[in-house]
C-alpha positions, 0 to 999 in steps of 0.5 A: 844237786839241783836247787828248788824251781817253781813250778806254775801251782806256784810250789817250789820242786825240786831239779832231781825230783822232776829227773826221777820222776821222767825216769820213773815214768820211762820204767813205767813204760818199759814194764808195761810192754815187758808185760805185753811181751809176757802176755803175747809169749803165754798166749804163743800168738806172737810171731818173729816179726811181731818180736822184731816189731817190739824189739824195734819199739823197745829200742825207739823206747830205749832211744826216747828215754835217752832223749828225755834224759838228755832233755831233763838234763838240758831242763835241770841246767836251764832251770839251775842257771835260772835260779841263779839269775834268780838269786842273783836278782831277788839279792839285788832287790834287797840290798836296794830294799835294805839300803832305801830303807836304811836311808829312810829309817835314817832321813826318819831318825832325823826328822825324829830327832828335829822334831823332839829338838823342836818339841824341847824348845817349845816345851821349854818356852811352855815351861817359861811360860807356865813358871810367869803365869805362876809368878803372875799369879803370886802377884795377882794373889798379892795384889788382891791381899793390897786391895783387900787391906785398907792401909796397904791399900792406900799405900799402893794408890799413893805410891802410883799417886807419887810416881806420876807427880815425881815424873812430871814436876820438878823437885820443890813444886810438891811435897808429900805427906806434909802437914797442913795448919790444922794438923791434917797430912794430905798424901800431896801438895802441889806448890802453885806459882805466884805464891798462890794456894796448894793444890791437895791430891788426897789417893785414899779412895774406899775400896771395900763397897767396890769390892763387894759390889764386885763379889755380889751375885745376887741382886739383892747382895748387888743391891745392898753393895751398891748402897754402901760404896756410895755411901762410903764415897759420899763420907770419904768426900765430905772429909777430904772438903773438910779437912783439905779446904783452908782459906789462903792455905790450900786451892778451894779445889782438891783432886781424889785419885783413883787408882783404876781405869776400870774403876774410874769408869764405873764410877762415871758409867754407873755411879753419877751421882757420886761424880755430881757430889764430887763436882759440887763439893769442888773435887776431881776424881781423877784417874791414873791417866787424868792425873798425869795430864793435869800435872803435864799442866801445871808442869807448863805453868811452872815453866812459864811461871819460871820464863817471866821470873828469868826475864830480865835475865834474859834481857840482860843476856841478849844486851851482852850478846848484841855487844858482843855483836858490835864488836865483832862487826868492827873487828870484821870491818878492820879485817876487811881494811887489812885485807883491802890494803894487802890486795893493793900491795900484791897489786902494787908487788905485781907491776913491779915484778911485771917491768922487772920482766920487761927489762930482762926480756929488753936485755936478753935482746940487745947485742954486744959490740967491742970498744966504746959503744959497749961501754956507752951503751952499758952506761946508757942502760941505767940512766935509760933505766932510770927515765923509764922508771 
């Protein structure tokens, strides 16, 4: 009937159970003074008062009884409604448990949801990234199998070569791989102004000793790298002096392009030897960055070279403009006249219309009279007209 109440060890009894259990203790009591009775009646000791006395307290017991019933029923509905209020609260607290936790398993789905979007895009950039540095590599890789071949090697330090002269030398100033009198095919050739010399840029410079030095890693390997890159350098400057340097032909000053900073570097930081050879063989080791400047020089050169060619044009040009000059200044001068003349037109325009005003305004003011005298004085108007004029 009645629902489970807890009780304050904590455990959960039963309504009923408490209800039977007054009961069962009321019986108790009822069966000990039953047995009293019976004792007293054996023993024949007991007395009509004494039988009224028990009968008084077997009623106050009968009437306790009903009381405590009354109050175990009073117990059990108190208990009950508590129960509801009970269930009725601990209902509430889980739906708002169940509803803060709906909302946050929601607002967490979500920012789960972000942030795997987030991790996709920047796996997606890792991605890119990764398959350019897989691409940097081949070309790495590519670039190393250049270097490492002579021929292709040379191929690559002469297509930066050409690049750098064809962005900064207008067409017909240089020629590639032309051929010289005595056969030889320099990589370039500057065309000087003034009919002077050509300038050679040779872009065969030796790699190999470099690379060497590079992959040692013992001093003795070092060592021996070291002595076969200036050696190398040495021969490939005794044969751009020898075969590049014609009289009248070609400058007595070539150019050997190196197509590295960084090795440009080495070469001054640990190799001055080499520079100083150079020097006075009449060659400059150039880098990519060297090169460019000093054909932004010659560029300037050309271009000045072309301004005293074109000087008498020039000069040509500025006499036709100052007669176009003359002529025009006349042409404003009559311009002006016209003007001049038009203003004292309008002047000329204006005093007319002015006396015009003033005889009309005489008109309007004179008052005309019947007979002779109108007439005359109409009459009179146009000769007086004609003396006022």
């Amino acid at each position: 009937m009645f629902g489970p109440v807890t009780t304050l060890f904590g455990q959960e009894v039963p309504i009923a159970g408490l209800a039977l259990a007054a009961g069962a203790a009321v019986l108790v009591l009822l069966l000990i003074a039953t047995i009293v009775l019976w004792r007293n009646a054996r023993a024949g000791a007991a007395s009509e008062a004494e039988a009224r006395e028990l009968k008084a307290h077997l009623a106050e017991l009968a009437r306790t009884q009903s009381e405590m019933t009354g109050r175990v029923q009073t117990m059990a509905e108190l208990f009950g409604s508590r129960q509801a209020e009970l269930a009725k609260a601990l209902t509430d607290r889980l739906d708002t448990v169940s509803h803060r936790l709906g909302q946050s398993m929601s607002e967490t789905q979500k920012n789960t949801h972000e942030n795997l979007q987030q991790l996709q895009a920047r796996l997606a950039v890792i991605d890119s990234a990764q398959r350019n540095i897989t691409a940097l590599t081949g070309q790495v890789v590519e670039l190393q199998t250049i270097l490492s071949n002579k021929q292709t090697r040379g191929a690559f330090g002469q297509g930066r070569m050409e690049a750098i002269v064809a962005d900064g030398l207008p067409r017909g100033a240089y020629t590639f791989q032309a051929t010289l009198s005595n056969g030889r095919r320099p990589d370039c050739m500057v065309h000087m102004p003034n009919d002077m010399p050509n300038l050679v840029i040779d872009a065969k410079f030796p790699l190999e000793g470099y690379n060497a030095l590079r992959a040692a890693e013992t001093p003795e390997a070092e060592k021996a790298a070291m002595a076969q890159f200036r050696q190398d350098v040495f021969k490939h400057i005794a044969d751009i002096a020898e075969r590049y340097f014609l009289p009248g032909e070609t400058q007595d000053t070539a150019f050997m392009f190196v197509p590295s900073e960084s090795l440009f570097a080495e070469l001054n930081e640990r190799f001055a030897d080499i520079v100083q050879r150079a020097h006075r063989a009449r060659i400059v080791i150039v880098s990519p960055s060297l090169l460019l400047l000093s054909i932004q020089v010659i560029q300037a050169v050309l271009r000045d070279q072309r301004m005293r060619e074109q000087a008498h044009l020039i000069q040509i040009e500025v006499a036709h403009l100052m007669e176009d000059m003359g002529r025009l200044n006349e042409r404003v001068l009559k311009l002006q006249t016209h003007f001049a003349q038009a203003n004292r037109d309008v002047e000329q325009i204006l005093i007319s219309t002015d006396k015009l005003t003033r005889r009309g305004a005489k008109i309007e003011s004179l008052e005309f009279a019947a007979g002779a005298e109108t007439e005359a004085d109409n009459e009179a108007l146009p000769r007086a007209a004609e003396a006022g004029e």
